[in-house]
Steps between C-alpha positions, in 0.01 A plus 500: 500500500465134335776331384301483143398880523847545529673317247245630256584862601858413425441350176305831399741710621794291354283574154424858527868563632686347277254535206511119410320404231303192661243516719517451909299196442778339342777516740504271685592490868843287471574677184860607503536831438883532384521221330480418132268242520277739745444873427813583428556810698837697481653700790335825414126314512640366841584925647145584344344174684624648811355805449165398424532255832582793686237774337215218519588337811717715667739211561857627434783294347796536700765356258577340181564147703136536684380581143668167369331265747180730526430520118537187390100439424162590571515312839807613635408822453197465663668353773713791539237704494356315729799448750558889456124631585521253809803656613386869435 
């Protein structure tokens, strides 16, 4: 899959999962996600992000410290993703 394809597929996910009220669109890909100038996630959007990874990837998230450097935006999550599938 694209790198773009991908990233977008996050983004929607990261939407529909976490029922954010912004669109896809307007996340960007460096956006930090558990930051207060970013989305602002807490640690229970961060075990539901893992989740939705896993159901709509099937990419697993082995640990709370993969999660850390894994989740950190829309890139490095795609490049987990990424890393992961290649590994599979």
């Amino acid at each position: 899959m694209p790198e773009e394809d991908l990233k977008m597929r996050i983004k929607q996910m990261l939407v529909s999962s976490l029922m954010l009220k912004i669109s896809p669109e307007s996340i960007g890909d460096e956006t930090a996600l558990f930051q207060p100038e970013g989305l602002a996630l807490d640690s229970i959007d961060a075990l539901e992000l893992a989740v939705a990874i896993d159901k709509n990837f099937g990419v697993a998230t082995p640990s709370a410290e993969v999660a850390r450097k894994a989740f950190v935006n829309v890139t490095t999550i795609a490049n987990y993703i990424s890393e992961q599938k290649a590994t599979a």
